[in-house]
Each structure stands twice: as structure tokens, then as C-alpha cells.
Residue frames as a rotation matrix with the C-alpha (Angstrom) as fourth column:
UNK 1
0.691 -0.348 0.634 -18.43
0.268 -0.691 -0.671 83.48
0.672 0.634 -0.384 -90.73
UNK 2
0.791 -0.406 0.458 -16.71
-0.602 -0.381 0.702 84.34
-0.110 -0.831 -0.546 -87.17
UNK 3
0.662 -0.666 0.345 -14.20
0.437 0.716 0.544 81.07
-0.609 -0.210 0.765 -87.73
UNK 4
0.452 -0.599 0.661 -11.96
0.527 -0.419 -0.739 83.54
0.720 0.683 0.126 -90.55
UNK 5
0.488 -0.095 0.867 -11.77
-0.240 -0.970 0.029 85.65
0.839 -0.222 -0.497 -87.60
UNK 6
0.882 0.324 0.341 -10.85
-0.450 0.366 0.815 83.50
0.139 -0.872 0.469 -85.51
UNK 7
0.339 -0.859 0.384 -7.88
0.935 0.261 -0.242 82.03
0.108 0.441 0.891 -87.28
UNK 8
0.302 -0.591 0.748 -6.73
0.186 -0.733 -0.654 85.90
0.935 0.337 -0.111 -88.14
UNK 9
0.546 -0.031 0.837 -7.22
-0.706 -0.555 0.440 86.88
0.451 -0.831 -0.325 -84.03
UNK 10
0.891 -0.345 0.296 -4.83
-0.061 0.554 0.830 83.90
-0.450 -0.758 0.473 -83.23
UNK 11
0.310 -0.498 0.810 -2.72
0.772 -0.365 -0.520 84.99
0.555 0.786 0.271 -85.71
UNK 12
0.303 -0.082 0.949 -2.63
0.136 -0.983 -0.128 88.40
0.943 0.167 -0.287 -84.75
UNK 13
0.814 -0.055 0.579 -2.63
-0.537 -0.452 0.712 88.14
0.223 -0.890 -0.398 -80.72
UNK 14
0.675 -0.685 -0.274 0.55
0.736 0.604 0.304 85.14
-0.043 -0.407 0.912 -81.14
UNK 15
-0.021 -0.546 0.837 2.10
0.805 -0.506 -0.310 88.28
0.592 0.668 0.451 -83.03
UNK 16
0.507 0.195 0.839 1.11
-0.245 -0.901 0.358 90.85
0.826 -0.387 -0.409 -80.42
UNK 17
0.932 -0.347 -0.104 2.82
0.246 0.397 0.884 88.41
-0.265 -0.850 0.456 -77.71
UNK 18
0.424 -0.901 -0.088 5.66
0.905 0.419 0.075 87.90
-0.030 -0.112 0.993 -79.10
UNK 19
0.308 0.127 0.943 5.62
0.463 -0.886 -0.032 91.89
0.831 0.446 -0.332 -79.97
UNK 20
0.849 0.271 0.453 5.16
-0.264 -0.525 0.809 92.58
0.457 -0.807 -0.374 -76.17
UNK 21
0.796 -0.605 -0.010 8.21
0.392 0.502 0.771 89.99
-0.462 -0.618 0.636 -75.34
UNK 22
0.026 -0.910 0.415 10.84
0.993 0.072 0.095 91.68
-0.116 0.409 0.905 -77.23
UNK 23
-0.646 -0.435 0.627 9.33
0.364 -0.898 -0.248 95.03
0.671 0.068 0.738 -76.17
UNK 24
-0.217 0.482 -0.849 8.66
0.971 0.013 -0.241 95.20
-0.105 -0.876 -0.470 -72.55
UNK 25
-0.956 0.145 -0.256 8.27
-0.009 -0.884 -0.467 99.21
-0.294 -0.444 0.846 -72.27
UNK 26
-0.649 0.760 -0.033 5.07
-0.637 -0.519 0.570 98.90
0.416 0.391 0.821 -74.56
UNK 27
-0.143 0.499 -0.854 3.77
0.560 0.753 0.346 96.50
0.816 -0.429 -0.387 -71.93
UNK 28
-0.471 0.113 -0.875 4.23
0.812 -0.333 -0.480 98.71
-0.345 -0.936 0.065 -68.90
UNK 29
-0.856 0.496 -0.145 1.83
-0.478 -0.867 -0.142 101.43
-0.196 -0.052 0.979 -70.81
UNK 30
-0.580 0.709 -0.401 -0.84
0.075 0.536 0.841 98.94
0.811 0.458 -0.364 -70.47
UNK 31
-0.605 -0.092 0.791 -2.78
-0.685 -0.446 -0.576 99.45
0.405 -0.890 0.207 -67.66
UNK 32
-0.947 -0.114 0.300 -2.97
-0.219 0.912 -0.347 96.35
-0.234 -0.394 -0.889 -65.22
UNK 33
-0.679 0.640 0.360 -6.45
0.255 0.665 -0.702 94.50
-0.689 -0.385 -0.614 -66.48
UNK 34
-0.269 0.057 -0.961 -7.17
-0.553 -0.826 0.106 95.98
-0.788 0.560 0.254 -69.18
UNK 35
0.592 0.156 0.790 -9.21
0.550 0.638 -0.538 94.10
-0.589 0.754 0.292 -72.41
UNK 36
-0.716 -0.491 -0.496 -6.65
-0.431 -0.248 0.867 94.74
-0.549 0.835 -0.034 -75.68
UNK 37
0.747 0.642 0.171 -8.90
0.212 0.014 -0.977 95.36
-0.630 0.767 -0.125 -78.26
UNK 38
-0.581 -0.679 0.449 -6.22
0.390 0.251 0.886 94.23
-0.714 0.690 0.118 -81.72
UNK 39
0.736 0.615 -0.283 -7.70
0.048 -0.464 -0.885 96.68
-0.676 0.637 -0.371 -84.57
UNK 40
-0.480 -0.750 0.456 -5.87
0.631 0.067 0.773 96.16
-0.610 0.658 0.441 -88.33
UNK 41
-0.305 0.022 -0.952 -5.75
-0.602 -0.779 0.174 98.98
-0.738 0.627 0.251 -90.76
UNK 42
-0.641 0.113 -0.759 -8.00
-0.748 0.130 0.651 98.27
0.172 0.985 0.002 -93.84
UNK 43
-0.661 0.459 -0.594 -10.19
0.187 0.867 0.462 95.37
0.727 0.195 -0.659 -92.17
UNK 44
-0.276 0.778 0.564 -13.70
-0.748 -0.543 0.383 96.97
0.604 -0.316 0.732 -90.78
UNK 45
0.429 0.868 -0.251 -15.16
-0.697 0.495 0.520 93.89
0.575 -0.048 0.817 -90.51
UNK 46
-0.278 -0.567 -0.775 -12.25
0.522 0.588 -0.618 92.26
0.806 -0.577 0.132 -88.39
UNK 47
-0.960 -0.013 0.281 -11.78
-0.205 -0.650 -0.731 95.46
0.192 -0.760 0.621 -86.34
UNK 48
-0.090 0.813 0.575 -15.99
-0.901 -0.312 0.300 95.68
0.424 -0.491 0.761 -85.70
UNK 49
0.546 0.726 -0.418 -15.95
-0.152 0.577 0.803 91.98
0.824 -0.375 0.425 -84.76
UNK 50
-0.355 -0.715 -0.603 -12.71
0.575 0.342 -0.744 92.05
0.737 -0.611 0.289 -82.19
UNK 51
-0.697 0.128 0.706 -14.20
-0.390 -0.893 -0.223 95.35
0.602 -0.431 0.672 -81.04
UNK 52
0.233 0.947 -0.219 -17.83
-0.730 0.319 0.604 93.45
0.642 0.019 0.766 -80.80
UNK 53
0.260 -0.343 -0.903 -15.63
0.202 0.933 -0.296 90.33
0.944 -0.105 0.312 -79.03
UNK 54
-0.707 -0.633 0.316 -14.04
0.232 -0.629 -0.742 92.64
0.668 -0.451 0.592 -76.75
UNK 55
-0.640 0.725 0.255 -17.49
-0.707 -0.685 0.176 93.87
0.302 -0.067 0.951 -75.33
UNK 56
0.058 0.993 -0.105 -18.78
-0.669 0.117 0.734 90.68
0.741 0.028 0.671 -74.56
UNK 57
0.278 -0.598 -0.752 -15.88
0.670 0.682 -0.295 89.87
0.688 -0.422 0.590 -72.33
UNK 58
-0.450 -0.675 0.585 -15.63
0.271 -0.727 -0.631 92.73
0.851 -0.125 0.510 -70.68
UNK 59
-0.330 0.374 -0.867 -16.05
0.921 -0.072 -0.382 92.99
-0.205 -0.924 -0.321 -66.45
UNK 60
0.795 0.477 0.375 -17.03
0.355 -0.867 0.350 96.01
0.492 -0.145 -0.858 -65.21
UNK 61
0.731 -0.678 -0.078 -14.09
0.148 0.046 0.988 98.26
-0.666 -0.734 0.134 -64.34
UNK 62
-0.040 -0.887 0.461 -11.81
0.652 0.326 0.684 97.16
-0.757 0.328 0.565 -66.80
UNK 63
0.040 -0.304 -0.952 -10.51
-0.660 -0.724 0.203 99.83
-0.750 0.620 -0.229 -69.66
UNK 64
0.923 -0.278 0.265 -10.28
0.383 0.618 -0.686 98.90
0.027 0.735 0.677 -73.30
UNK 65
-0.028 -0.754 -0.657 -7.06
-0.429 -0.585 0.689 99.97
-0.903 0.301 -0.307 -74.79
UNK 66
0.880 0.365 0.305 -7.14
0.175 0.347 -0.921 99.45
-0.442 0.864 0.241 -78.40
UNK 67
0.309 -0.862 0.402 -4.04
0.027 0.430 0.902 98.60
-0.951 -0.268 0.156 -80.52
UNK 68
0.875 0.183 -0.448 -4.02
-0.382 -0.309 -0.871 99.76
-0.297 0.933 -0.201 -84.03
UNK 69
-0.196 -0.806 0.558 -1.60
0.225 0.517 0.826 97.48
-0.955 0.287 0.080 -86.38
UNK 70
-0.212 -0.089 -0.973 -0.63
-0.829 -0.511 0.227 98.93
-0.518 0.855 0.034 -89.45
UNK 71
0.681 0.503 -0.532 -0.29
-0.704 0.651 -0.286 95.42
0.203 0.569 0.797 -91.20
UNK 72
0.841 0.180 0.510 1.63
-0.444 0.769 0.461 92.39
-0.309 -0.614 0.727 -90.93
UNK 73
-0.024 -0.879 -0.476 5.24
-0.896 -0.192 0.401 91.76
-0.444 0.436 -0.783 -92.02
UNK 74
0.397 0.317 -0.861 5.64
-0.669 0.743 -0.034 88.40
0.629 0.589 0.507 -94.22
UNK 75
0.879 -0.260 0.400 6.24
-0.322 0.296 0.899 85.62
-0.352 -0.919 0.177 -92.15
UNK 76
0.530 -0.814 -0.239 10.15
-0.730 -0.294 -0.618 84.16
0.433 0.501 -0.749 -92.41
UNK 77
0.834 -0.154 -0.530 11.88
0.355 0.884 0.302 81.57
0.422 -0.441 0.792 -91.74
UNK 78
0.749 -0.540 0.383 14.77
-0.646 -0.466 0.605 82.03
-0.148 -0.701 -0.698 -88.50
UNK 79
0.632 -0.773 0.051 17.08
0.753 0.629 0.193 78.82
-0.182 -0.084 0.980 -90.19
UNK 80
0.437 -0.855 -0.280 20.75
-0.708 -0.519 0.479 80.26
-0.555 -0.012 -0.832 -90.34
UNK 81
0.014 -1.000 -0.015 22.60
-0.948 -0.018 0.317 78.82
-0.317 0.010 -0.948 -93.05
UNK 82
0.525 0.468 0.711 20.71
-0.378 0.877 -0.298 75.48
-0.762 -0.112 0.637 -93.54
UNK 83
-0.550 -0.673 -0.495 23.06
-0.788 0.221 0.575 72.75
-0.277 0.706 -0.652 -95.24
UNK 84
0.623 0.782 -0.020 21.35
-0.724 0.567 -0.394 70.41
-0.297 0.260 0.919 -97.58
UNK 85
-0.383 -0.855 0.350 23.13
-0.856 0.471 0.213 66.90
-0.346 -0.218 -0.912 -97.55
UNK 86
0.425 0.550 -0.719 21.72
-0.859 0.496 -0.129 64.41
0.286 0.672 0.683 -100.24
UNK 87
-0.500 -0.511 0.700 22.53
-0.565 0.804 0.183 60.33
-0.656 -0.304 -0.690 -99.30
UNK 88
0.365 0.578 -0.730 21.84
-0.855 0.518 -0.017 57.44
0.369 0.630 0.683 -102.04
């Protein structure tokens, strides 16, 4: 059952990078070592197992910080303009 989650949490943390690279300020309120614990609105049973994931990786020391995501935008394609060019 853990492999749904697994797919969604690589999903969710490529989306939380690329989140962090195109907005550095909400990186610098992380605090240095910290486990990000990725909680989505509406999915218990993600949120208790990332939470549950989180917790069994976790040093001693280290803060959670916990990330609440409303939901995901569809994904989109980034072509500009694409020309379709047919040869027989």
C-alpha cells in the first residue's frame, strides 16, 4: 500500500523543489536541518504516512517543519508556439 505514496511524495517533493527554486525567501524560513514534513489538504492517509515517514528519519536535534499544500495545480505543458510540419 506505501508504493501510492510513494509515487505521490515524489510527485509532491519534485514540486516543493522546484517551489523553493523560484522562491528563495520561503527557503531562508527553513531552519538549517530541519525534516520537511509535505502535508496535502484532504489526504489523512498521505499526511499520517509522510508524518509517520518523517519520524523514522528523524536524528535527534533536528525540528520538523511541516508544509501544508492546499492542492496541486494541473500539470502543463511550457512548449511556446509549437509548429506542426507534416512531410509525405
Amino acid at each position: 500500500m506505501a508504493e501510492p505514496f510513494e509515487q505521490r511524495h515524489a510527485t509532491l517533493i519534485r514540486e516543493f523543489n522546484e517551489y523553493l527554486f523560484e522562491h528563495p525567501e520561503f527557503t531562508e524560513r527553513i531552519p538549517p536541518g530541519a525534516v520537511v514534513v509535505l502535508q496535502v489538504a484532504d489526504d489523512p492517509e498521505y499526511n499520517a504516512w509522510s508524518r509517520a515517514l518523517a519520524e523514522a528519519n528523524r536524528e535527534p536535534g533536528r525540528s520538523f517543519v511541516y508544509v501544508h499544500i492546499e492542492t496541486l495545480a494541473p500539470r502543463r505543458s511550457r512548449l511556446v508556439n509549437p509548429q506542426l510540419h507534416i512531410v509525405r
